[in-house]
Structure formats: structure tokens, C-alpha cells
C-alpha positions in Angstrom: 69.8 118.7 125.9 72.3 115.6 127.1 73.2 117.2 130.5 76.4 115.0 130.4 77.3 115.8 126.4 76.8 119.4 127.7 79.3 119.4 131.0 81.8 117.3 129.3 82.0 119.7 126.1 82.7 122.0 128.8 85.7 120.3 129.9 83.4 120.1 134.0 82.9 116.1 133.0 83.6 116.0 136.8 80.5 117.5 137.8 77.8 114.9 136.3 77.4 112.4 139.0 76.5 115.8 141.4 74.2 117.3 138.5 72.6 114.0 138.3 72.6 112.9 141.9 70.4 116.4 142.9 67.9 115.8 139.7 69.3 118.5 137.7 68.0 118.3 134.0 67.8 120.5 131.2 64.9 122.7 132.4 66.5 123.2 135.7 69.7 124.0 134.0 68.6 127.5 132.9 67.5 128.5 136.3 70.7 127.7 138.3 72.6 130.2 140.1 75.6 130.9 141.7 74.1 129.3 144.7 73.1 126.9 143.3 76.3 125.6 141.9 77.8 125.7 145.3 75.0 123.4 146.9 76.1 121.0 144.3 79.9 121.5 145.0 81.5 123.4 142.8 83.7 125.0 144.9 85.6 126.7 141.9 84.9 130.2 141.4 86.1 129.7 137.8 84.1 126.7 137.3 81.4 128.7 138.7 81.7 131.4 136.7 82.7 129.1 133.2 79.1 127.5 134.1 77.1 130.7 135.1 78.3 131.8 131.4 77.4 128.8 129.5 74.0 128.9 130.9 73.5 132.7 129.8 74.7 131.5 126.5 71.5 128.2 126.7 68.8 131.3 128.2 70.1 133.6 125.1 69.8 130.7 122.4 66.7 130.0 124.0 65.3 133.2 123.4 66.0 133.4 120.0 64.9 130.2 118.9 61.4 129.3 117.1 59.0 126.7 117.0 61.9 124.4 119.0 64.0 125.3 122.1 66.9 124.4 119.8 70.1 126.5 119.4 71.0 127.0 115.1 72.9 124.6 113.5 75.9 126.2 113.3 76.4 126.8 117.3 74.4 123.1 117.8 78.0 121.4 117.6 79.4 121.4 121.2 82.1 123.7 122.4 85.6 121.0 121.9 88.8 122.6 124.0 90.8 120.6 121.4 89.3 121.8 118.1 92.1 122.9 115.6 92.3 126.7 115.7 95.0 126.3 112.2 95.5 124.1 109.6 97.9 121.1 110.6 96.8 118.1 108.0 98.3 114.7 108.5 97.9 111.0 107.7 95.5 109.9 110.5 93.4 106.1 110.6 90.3 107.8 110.9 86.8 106.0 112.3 84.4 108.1 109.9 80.4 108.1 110.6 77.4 109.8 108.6 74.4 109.9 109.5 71.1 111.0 107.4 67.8 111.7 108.4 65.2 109.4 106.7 62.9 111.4 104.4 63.6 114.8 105.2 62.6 115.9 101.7 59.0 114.5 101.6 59.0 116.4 105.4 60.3 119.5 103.5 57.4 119.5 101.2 54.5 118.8 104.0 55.9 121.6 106.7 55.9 125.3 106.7 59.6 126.4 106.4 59.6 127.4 110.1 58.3 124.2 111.6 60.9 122.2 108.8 64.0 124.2 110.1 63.0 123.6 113.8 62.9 120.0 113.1 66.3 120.0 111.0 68.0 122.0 114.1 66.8 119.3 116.6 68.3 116.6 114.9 70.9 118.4 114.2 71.3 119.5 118.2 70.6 115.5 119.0 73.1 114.6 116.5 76.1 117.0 117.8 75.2 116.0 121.8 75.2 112.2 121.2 78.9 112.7 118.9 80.2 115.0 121.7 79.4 112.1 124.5 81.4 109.8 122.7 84.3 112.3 122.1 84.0 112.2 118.3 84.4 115.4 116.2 81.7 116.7 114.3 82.8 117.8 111.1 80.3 119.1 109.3 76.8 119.9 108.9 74.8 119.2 105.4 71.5 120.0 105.9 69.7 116.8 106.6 72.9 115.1 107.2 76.6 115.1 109.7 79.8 114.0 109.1 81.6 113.1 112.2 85.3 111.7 112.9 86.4 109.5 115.7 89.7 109.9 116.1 90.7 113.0 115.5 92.1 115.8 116.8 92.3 113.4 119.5 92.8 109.7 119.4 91.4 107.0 121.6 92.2 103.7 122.2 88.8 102.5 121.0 87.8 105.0 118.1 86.0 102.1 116.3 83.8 101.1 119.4 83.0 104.7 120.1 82.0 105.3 116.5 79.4 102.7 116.4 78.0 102.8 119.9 77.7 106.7 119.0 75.2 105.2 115.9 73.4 103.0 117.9 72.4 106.1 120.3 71.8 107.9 117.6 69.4 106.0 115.6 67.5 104.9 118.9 67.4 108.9 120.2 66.2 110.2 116.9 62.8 108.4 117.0 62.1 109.9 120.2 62.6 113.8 118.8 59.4 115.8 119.9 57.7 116.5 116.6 54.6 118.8 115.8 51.7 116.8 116.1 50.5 114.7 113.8 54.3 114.0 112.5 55.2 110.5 112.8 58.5 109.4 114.3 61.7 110.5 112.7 64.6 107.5 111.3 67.6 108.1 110.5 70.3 106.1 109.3 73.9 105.8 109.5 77.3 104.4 108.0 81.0 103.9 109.5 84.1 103.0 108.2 87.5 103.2 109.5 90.7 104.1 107.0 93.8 105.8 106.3 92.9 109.8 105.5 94.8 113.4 105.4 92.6 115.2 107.7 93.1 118.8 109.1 93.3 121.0 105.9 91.3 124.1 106.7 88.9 125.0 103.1 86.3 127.4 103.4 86.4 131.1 105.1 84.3 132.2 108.3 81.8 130.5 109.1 81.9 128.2 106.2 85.7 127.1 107.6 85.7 123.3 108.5 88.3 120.6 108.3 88.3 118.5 105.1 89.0 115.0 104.9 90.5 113.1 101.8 91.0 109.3 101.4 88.6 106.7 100.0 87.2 105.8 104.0 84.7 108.9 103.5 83.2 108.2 100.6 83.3 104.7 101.8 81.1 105.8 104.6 79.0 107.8 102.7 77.5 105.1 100.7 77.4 102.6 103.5 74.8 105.4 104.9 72.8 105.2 102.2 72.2 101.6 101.6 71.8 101.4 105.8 68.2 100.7 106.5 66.1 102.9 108.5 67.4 103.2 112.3 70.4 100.8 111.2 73.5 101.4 111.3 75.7 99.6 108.8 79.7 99.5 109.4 82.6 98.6 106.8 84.8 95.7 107.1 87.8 97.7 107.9 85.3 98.7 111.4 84.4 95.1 111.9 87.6 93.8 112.0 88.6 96.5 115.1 85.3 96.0 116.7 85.9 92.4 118.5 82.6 90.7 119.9 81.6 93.6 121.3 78.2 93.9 119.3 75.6 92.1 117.5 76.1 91.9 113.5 74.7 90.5 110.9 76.6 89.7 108.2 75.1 91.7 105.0 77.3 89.8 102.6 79.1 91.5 99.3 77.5 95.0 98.1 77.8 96.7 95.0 78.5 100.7 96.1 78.7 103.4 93.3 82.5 104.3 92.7 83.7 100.8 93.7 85.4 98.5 91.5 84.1 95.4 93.5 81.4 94.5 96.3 82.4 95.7 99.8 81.3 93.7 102.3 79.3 95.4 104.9 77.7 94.4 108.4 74.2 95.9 110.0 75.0 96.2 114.1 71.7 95.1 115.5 73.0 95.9 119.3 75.2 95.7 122.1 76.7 92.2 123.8 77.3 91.8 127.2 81.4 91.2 127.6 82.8 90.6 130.9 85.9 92.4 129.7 87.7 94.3 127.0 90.3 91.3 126.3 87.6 88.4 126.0 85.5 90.7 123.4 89.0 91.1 121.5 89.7 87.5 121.7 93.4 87.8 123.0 92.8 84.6 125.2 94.4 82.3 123.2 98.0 84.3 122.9 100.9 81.8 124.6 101.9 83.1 127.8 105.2 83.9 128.7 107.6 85.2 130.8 105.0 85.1 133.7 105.2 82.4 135.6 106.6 84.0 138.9 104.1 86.4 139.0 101.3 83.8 138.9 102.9 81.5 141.2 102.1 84.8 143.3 98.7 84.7 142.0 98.2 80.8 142.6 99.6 81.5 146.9 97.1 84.5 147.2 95.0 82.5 146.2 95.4 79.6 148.2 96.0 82.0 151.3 92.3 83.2 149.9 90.8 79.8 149.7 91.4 79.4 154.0 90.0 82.4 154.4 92.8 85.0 154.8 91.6 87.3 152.2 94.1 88.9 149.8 94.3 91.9 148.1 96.6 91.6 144.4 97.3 95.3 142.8 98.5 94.3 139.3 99.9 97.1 137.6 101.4 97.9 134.0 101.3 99.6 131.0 99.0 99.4 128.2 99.8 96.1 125.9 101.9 94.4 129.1 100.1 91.6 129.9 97.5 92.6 132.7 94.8 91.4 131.0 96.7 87.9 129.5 97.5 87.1 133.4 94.2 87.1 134.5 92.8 85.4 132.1 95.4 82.5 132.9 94.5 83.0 137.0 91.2 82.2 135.4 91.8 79.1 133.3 94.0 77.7 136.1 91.1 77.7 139.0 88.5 76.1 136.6 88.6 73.3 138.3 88.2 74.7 141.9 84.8 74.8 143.4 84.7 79.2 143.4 82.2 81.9 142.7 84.3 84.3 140.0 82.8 88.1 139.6 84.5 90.3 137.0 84.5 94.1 137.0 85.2 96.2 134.1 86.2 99.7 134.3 85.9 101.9 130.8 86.8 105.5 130.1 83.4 105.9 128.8 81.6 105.7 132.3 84.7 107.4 134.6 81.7 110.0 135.4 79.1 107.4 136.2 79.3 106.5 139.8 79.5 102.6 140.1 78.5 101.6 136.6 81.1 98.5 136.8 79.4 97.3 139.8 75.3 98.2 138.0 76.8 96.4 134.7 78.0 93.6 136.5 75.0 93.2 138.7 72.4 93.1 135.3 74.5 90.5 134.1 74.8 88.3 137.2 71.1 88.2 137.9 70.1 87.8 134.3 68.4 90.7 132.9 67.3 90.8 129.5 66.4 93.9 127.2 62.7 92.8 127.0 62.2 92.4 130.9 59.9 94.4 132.1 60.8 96.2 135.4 58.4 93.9 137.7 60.4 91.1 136.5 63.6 92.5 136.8 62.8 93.4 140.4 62.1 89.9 140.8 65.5 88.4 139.2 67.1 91.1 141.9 65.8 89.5 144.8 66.7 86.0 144.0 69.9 86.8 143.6 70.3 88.6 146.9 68.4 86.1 148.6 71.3 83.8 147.5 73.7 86.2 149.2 72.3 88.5 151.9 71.4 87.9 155.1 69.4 90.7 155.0 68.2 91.2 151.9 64.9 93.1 152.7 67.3 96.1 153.7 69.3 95.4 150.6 66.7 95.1 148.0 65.8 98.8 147.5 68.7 100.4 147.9 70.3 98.3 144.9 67.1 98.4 142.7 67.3 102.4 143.2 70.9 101.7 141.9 69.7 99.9 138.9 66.5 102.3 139.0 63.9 99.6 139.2 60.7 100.9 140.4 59.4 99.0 143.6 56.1 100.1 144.0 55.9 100.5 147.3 56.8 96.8 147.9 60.0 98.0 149.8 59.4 101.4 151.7 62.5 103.1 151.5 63.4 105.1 154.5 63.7 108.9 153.5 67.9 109.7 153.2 69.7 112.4 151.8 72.0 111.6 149.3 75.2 111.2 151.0 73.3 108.9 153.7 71.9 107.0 150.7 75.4 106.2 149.0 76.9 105.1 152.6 73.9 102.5 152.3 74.2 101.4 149.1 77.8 100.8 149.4 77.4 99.0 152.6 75.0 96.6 150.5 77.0 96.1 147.9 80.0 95.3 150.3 77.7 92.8 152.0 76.5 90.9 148.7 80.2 90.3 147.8 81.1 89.2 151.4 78.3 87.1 150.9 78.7 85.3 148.0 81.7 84.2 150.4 80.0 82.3 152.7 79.0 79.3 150.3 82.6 78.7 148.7 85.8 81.1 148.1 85.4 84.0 145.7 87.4 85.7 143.0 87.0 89.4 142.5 88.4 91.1 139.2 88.1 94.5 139.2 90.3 95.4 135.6 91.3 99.2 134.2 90.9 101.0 137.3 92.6 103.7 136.2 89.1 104.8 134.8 87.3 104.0 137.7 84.8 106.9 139.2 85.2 107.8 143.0 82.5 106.0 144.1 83.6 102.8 142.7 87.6 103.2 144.3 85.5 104.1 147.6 83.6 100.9 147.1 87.0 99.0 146.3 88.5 100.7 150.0 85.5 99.4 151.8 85.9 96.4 150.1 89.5 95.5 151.1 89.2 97.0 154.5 86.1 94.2 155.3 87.6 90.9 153.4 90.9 90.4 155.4 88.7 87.4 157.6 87.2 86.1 154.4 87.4 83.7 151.5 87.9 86.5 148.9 91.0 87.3 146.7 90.6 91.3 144.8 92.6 91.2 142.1 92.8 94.8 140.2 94.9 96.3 137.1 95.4 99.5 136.4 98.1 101.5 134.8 101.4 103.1 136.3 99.6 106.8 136.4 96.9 105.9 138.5 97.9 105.7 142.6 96.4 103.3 144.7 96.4 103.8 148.1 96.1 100.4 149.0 99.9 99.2 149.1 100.6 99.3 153.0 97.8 97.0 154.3 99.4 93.7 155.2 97.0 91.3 153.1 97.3 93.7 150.1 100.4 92.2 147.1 101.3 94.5 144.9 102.5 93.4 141.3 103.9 95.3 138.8 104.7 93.4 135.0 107.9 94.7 133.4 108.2 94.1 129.2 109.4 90.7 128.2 113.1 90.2 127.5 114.8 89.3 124.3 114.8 85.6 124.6 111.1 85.9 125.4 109.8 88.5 122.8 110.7 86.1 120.4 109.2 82.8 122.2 105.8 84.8 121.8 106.4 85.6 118.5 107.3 82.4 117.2 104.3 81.3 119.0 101.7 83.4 117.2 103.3 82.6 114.0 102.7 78.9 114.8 103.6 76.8 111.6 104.2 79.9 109.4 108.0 79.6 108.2 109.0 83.0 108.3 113.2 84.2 108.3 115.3 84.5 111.4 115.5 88.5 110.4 112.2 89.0 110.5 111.8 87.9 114.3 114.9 90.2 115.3 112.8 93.0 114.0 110.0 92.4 115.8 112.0 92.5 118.2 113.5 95.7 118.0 110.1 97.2 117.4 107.9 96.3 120.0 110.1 96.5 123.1 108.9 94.3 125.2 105.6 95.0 125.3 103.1 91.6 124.0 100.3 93.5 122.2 102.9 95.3 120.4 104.2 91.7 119.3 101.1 90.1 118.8 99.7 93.0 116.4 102.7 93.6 114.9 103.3 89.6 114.2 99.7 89.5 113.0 100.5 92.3 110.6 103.5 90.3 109.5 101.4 87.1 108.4 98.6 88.9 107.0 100.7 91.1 104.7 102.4 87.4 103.7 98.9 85.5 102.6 98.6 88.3 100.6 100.5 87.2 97.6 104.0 88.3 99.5 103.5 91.8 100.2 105.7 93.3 102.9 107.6 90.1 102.7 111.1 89.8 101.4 111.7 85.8 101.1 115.2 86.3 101.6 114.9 88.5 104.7 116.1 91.8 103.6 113.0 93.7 105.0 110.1 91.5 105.7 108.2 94.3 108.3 105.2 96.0 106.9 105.9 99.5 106.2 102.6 101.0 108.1 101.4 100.7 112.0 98.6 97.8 112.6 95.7 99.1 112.4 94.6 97.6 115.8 97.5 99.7 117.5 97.2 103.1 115.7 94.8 104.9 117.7 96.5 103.2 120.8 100.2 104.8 119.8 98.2 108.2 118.4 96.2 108.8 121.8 99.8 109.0 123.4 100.5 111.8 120.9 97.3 113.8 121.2 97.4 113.6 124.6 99.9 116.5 124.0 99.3 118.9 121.7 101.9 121.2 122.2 104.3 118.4 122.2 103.5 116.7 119.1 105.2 118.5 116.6 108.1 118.6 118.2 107.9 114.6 118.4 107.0 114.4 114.9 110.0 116.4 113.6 112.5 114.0 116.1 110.8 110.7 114.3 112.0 112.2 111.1 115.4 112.0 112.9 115.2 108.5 114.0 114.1 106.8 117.3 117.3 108.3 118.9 118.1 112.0 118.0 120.4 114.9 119.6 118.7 118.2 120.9 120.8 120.1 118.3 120.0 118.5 114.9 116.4 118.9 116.2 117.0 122.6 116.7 118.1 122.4 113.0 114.9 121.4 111.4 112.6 122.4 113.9 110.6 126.3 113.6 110.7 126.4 117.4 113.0 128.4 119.2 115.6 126.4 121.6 113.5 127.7 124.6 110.3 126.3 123.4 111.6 123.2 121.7 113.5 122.3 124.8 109.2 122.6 126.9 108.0 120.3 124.4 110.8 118.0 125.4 110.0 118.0 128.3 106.0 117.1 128.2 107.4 114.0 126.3 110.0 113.2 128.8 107.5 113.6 131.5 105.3 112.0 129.8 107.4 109.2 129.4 107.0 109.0 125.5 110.9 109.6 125.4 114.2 109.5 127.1 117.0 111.9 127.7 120.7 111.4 128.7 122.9 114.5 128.9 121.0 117.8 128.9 120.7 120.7 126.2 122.5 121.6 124.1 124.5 118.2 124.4 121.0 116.4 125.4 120.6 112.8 123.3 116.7 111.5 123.5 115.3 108.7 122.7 112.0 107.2 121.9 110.5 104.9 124.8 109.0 102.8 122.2 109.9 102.1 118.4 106.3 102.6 117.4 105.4 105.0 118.8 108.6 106.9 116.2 107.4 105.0 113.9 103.4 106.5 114.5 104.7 110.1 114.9 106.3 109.3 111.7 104.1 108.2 109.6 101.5 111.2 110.2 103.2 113.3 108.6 102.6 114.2 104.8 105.0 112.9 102.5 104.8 116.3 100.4 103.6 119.0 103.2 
């Protein structure tokens, strides 16, 4: 069982780093008590209690189960606070995945029923753990085979990414099933694609209920599945074009797939790359930038200030699509030609619960590791680079290679701490080997998306600033207006926050993407009117625009009547859906308003919506709070209006045309 998976289906994500910090695994879950949970910190007596229950429910599977420790199929899916109880079906871009176990029937025919189901639920169990860590829905179980959606009922920025590094576990996890002996290894293989689908129709009664999915992106899916080789994992084009340079692929060329008309290009992901950040793997480095310059002119004096050792602290905050990312990158192009030692950190919503994984990942890459090393050698690589940095780097050594959990054989004897004592350490090293890299020549520090940092990396980032006010070291860290730093009122901290673009400018950045492309003056002002501001919205969307008009016209009105494509870019639907799901009570009210228009009154709403006024005027608010709308006046008289025109125009277009 995937302690993690298992916590986080519980909606106690929070606890991990304590389960994993005290050794807890999936043995020692079933023995846990209420004392137990409060030596690990759960101070929560309905946390407590939520967990004391779940593990009856593990102890009671247990004891039913046969020639496996595995729960039945049915209950193997994890427990998702945000499964549909009811049918709501709506037009959704969906990231689908299958995945099918490699010669299952040939199994069927060797094993005794018993020892064939007890196999089947394991994968199965493996199968609905590794889904559930990367927040994907399993749909459906078919014997030797799972349907699973990533995107739905709740949307993530990064569906696609999810989706795929979900098959990569999987395929790499399933080999390593414990098997009867004399069984050799299972393989299974899988296939994603990503598409426009109605999902959320309830078919089936009791236990047989599930939510269908129709569109062409299943079926799509399905056969990619089946032509995947053994332990691959082979992804449509519509995935690949979402996916950035995030992974390793190798082009499979043109395939021939029963109930296609043509060849469907497909691509087998052989692994992971290392990226130092979300914007280089998408490429968004060569978008103009504008409307900027004063706040890196701020950037450039920090920096300077930085460079004579007065260290400086920049807190560059804004929301998604604003430019964070776009300004460092040009901080980064600009000092290219200055002598400096440049460490990136990236934060990602996948690791929030995994203390310091921006600092592990960026540590693996700076001293070189490779997949093949063995852990001798990597210890080796470690110390090389810390000899570079620390002046004490015999101290350091171990406590950063239990980090990275790189056995030292006894080569550094590590003084006996408990665990609180060894994180105080460890941070104090890692604190050092960034002060250090200081000492040779000035030192640039991006720390980007903090706003899914874990604890232990902001505590890291406090110690950090408090110790590099003497030195030649500029922080620079993004994050989003929701998350609150604490590190505003120190003197050598600069706070900067990036408002949207103005008119004049939206449409400089437009005109720039288009480059040479002659498209009509009516067709800018739209953009304009759409994206609000915000540069990924006008990058995507003007990308949406030219790639509708190289193919033969479509979406394009030569004369300018209406030359915007009539659906969201793909590359910005989960973003504007995840601000939807994120309220579920509140999205049908905001659906219901973008069938109104981007600016609608309280009491034409009242007239189409089933809500009563009471309830209706709730869901207002959890959008106004949430800042997905606007109000002036309040009800009855109220007038709202949606923050962003995509956003309507998202809400909008998931609904069904003929409910």
C-alpha cells in the first residue's frame, strides 16, 4: 500500500512527511493507535478518529482477503472527497489513460482461480494507488484492465503531465508485484490521449454505477494501449503537444488504429528529463517582453546591490499567466555575461507534502547524477560538489546524503539525533552550501511557485534570508497572490507584485507573437477584450488564432467579422477549469451566469437558475471571494462580473448544448 496515495485519498495529505519521518509503512499502519497518532502529531481528534477508522477498515479488508493482502476490486479504488454523488455531464478536455495487464489470459489458464484473482486484485490495488497519487479519477475497472481520467471532477493545471507520469509509475511498479513463486514478472501497458468529451453521465445501477465518457479521445486511448509495448506507455499527439520537454519520446511515426480513417501519430515516453523549471520545459522563453521594464530595472539594482555583497531578497508575486516566470527568465538572459553561480528552485504541487524535494532535485542535478549511478558513485559526485562549497564538508556530507538517501557505509559516522535535531542540521548545511557557493563569485537564487512549497522548504527559505543580508546572494521567489510570505518587513527584502498588461501593451505582445502573420485590426481588439491583461492568455489564445488560420481558414473571417476561434486553447482549459472545480458548490451557479454573458444582474440569474435566492446569493459569494467575479451594488440590485473573459467563456462552454 502507497502510504502517501492512502493519506492523501483521505484528504490528511498533511500528515506524510510525519508518517514518513518516524518509518511508518504499510505494516506498521495496521498496528497504530490513538497513541500513536499523537506521537506523530496529529493533534486533531477528528483526524484521529478519521484515521483510527480507516485503519479498522485496512485490518477488516485484511481479514477477508485470500492468497494476497489485497482489498476486492471494487473497494481497491481510493476513497475521492470529490467523487460525483449525481449525474452532472458536461463538455470537459479530458487527459484519458488505460492501462492493461500483459498476458493475463495465458496467467488465467496456468493459475487456480484463487491465486488468478489475488493477482488481478493487486494490480488492480497498484493500479488505483498510483492513479490516486497523481489525483486522477479511476473510472472503471475491466477485469485485467482500468480506465482512468485526469481532469475530472477536478481540473489541474497540468492534467497531461500527471497522466503520463501516472503511466510511467505504473508500468515501472507493476514488475515489482509479489507473485507466487515461480511466476515471472508482470508488464503491463498503457495508452493516453487528451480530447474534448461529455463526461459525468451516471449508467449502470449499485454497484455497477460509474461515470461514462463519450467522445472519440477514449477510444483513442484504448487503442494506443494496445499497440503500446510491454511496460511502455504510448501517448497521442493531442498529449504531446501539452506535454513540453518535460519527458523523453520517441517519435513512433504514423499508425494505422482500427476505427480511424487515417494514421494517428503516436509517441512511446521512454522517461523523465531534468527541467530546471515549468516555463523552460514549455518553451515560453522566446515570448517578447513587455510592459516590464520598471520592474527589472528593480531586478537589475538588487542585483547590483547583490553583486557588493549586500544581499537582497526579491518576492515577485502574481497571478497565474502574469509574467513571473517571463521576468525571470529575462533577469537570466541579462546577467549572462556576468561572472555568477545561478541555482534554480522549482516548487510543484506534486511534492507540497515532500519536505525539501526542490532543494533534493536541485542538488541531483547540480552534482550530476545519472539514473545508472550506482550509490558509491553518487556519494562520490556529493562530496565533490561540497568540497567546492563547504568549509566543512565532513559535517555536511552525511547529513545531505541521508537527504538524498545515499548509503555511506560507515565512511561518515553520523552522530545519533532525533528527528527534529536532524532537520535543524540538515538545514543548517544546506544554508551553508548556498552561502558558500558565495564565496567564489555572486550568486543567483530562484526559488519559483512557492505557493506549493512544503514547510520545510519556506523554513529553509527564512533561514536563508535571515543569513545572506552580508553576502553576494540575490533570492528571488514567485508565488501567487494567495500564498503569504512573511518576509516583507526585513530591510534587504523588495517585494514586487506584476499587474496585467494595459491596452496599448496587450496588443504589442500580440502583434509580436503573430510576427509576419497579416491578420485584421478586429481580430487584435478581440484578443484584447479576451484575455485581460494577462500574457499567457494572449500568447495561447494568439497561437490559437494562427493555428486555426494555416488550417485552410478555419475560425478566420478574412474580412474581420469574427476571426476568434470558437473553443478555449487547449493549453489553457484545465488552467481556467481548475478555477471552477476548485468550487463545487459554486460552479453551477457560474455556469448558468456565463450563459448570461460576462456581466449579468443577480435577478435575471435568479430567473434561470433552480437555486433559491438564499443559496444562489452563497454561491456568489465563493466566486466573489474567490475572486472569479466581481460585484457592484448588492442583491437584489447586485450587477457581477466575470474577472476574466475566459474564464465565462470556459464555464460556458461545459455546458451541453442539449442537456
Amino acid at each position: 500500500m502507497d502510504i502517501a496515495a492512502w493519506l492523501r485519498s483521505l484528504g490528511l495529505g498533511q500528515y506524510e512527511p510525519a508518517f514518513r519521518d518516524n518509518d511508518i509503512d504499510a505494516e506498521l499502519v495496521a498496528q497504530l493507535t490513538a497513541e500513536d497518532l499523537k506521537d506523530l502529531g496529529i493533534v486533531s481528534v477528528g483526524h484521529r478518529r478519521k484515521l483510527l477508522d480507516a485503519i479498522a477498515a485496512l485490518n477488516d479488508a485484511a481479514g477477508r482477503s485470500d492468497s494476497l493482502p489485497i482489498a476486492p476490486a471494487r473497494s481497491a479504488a481510493p476513497v475521492r472527497s470529490d467523487r460525483p454523488q449525481h449525474s452532472e455531464a458536461e463538455r470537459r478536455q479530458l487527459t484519458i489513460m488505460f492501462c492493461d495487464l500483459v498476458g493475463s489470459t495465458a496467467l488465467s489458464n496456468r493459475l487456480d482461480p484463487e491465486e488468478y484473482r489475488g493477482i488481478i486484485a493487486a494490480f488492480q490495488q497498484a493500479c488505483a494507488d498510483i492513479i490516486g497519487r497523481f489525483d486522477g479519477f479511476l473510472a472503471k475497472y475491466m477485469g485485467d484492465g482500468v480506465l482512468a481520467y485526469f481532469g475530472y471532477p477536478q481540473a489541474h493545471e497540468d492534467e497531461t503531465s500527471r497522466a503520463v507520469l501516472a503511466g510511467l509509475a505504473l508500468v515501472e511498479h507493476i514488475t515489482r508485484l509479489a507473485l507466487p513463486a515461480g511466476l515471472d514478472p508482470l508488464h503491463a501497458r498503457v495508452g493516453v490521449a487528451t480530447g474534448l468529451v461529455v463526461v459525468g453521465d451516471l449508467i449502470g445501477v449499485g454497484s455497477a454505477q460509474e461515470q461514462s465518457v463519450a467522445g472519440e479521445t477514449p477510444n483513442l486511448a484504448a487503442r494506443l494501449q494496445g499497440l503500446a509495448p510491454p511496460d511502455g506507455v504510448l501517448i497521442a499527439a493531442s498529449t504531446r503537444r501539452l506535454l513540453g520537454s518535460e519527458f523523453q519520446l520517441v517519435d513512433m511515426g504514423p499508425q494505422d488504429l482500427k476505427g480511424f480513417a487515417a494514421p494517428v501519430p503516436a509517441w512511446l515516453v521512454v522517461g523523465t528529463r531534468v527541467v530546471e523549471s515549468r516555463f523552460e520545459a514549455h518553451g515560453r522563453g522566446a515570448t517578447p517582453l513587455i510592459g516590464r521594464s520598471e520592474e527589472l530595472g528593480i531586478l537589475m539594482r538588487c542585483w547590483e546591490q547583490a553583486s557588493d555583497g549586500e544581499g537582497q531578497a526579491v518576492l515577485l508575486s502574481g497571478e497565474p499567466g502574469i509574467g513571473k516566470s517571463r521576468l525571470v527568465r529575462e533577469l537570466l538572459d541579462r546577467l549572462q555575461s556576468n561572472a555568477h553561480a545561478q541555482v534554480q528552485y522549482q516548487c510543484s504541487a506534486f511534492f507540497s507534502n515532500s519536505p525539501l524535494h526542490p532543494f533534493i532535485a536541485q542538488i541531483e542535478r547540480h552534482a550530476g547524477f545519472q539514473n545508472e549511478d550506482t550509490p558509491t558513485k553518487r556519494l562520490m559526485k556529493l562530496e565533490t560538489l561540497l568540497d567546492r562549497t563547504s568549509n566543512n564538508a565532513l559535517a555536511s556530507v552525511p547529513l545531505i546524503a541521508a537527504m538524498l538517501s545515499i548509503p555511506t557505509d560507515g565512511r561518515y559516522p553520523l552522530p545519533a539525533h532525533d528527528p527534529r535535531q536532524q532537520k535543524e542540521l540538515t538545514l543548517a548545511a544546506l544554508t551553508q552550501y548556498l552561502i558558500g557557493l558565495a564565496r567564489r563569485q555572486p550568486v543567483l537564487i530562484v526559488a519559483e511557485d512557492v505557493h506549493w512549497a512544503d514547510p520545510t522548504t519556506l523554513e529553509l527559505l527564512d533561514q536563508l534570508i535571515d543569513r545572506m543580508a552580508s553576502q553576494r546572494v540575490l533570492l528571488l521567489i514567485t508565488f501567487r497572490p494567495e500564498f503569504e510570505a512573511g518576509w516583507q518587513r526585513r530591510p534587504h527584502v523588495t517585494p514586487i507584485s506584476l499587474d496585467r498588461l494595459g491596452r496599448r501593451q496587450t496588443t504589442e505582445l500580440a502583434k509580436g507573437i503573430a510576427g509576419e502573420a497579416k491578420l485584421p485590426d478586429e481580430l487584435f481588439k478581440q484578443i484584447l477584450e479576451k484575455t485581460d491583461g494577462i500574457p499567457l492568455f494572449v500568447e495561447e489564445l494568439t497561437k490559437a488564432v494562427l493555428e486555426s488560420r494555416s488550417h485552410a481558414g478555419v475560425g478566420i473571417d478574412p474580412a474581420g467579422g469574427s476571426p476568434l476561434p470558437s473553443v478555449i486553447p487547449a493549453s489553457l482549459h484545465d488552467t481556467l477549469m481548475s478555477r471552477l472545480d476548485r468550487l463545487p458548490d459554486a460552479k453551477s451557479a457560474a455556469q448558468r451566469a456565463a450563459v448570461i454573458g460576462r456581466e449579468f444582474t443577480f435577478g435575471l440569474l435568479t430567473s434561470i437558475s433552480p437555486q433559491r435566492e438564499r443559496g444562489l446569493q452563497a454561491a456568489l459569494e465563493q466566486l466573489i471571494s474567490s475572486g472569479l467575479i466581481f460585484v457592484r451594488g448588492a442583491p437584489p440590485e447586485a450587477t457581477y462580473t466575470f474577472k476574466h473573459a475566459l474564464v465565462c467563456d470556459a464555464a460556458y462552454a461545459s455546458l451541453l448544448s442539449r442537456p
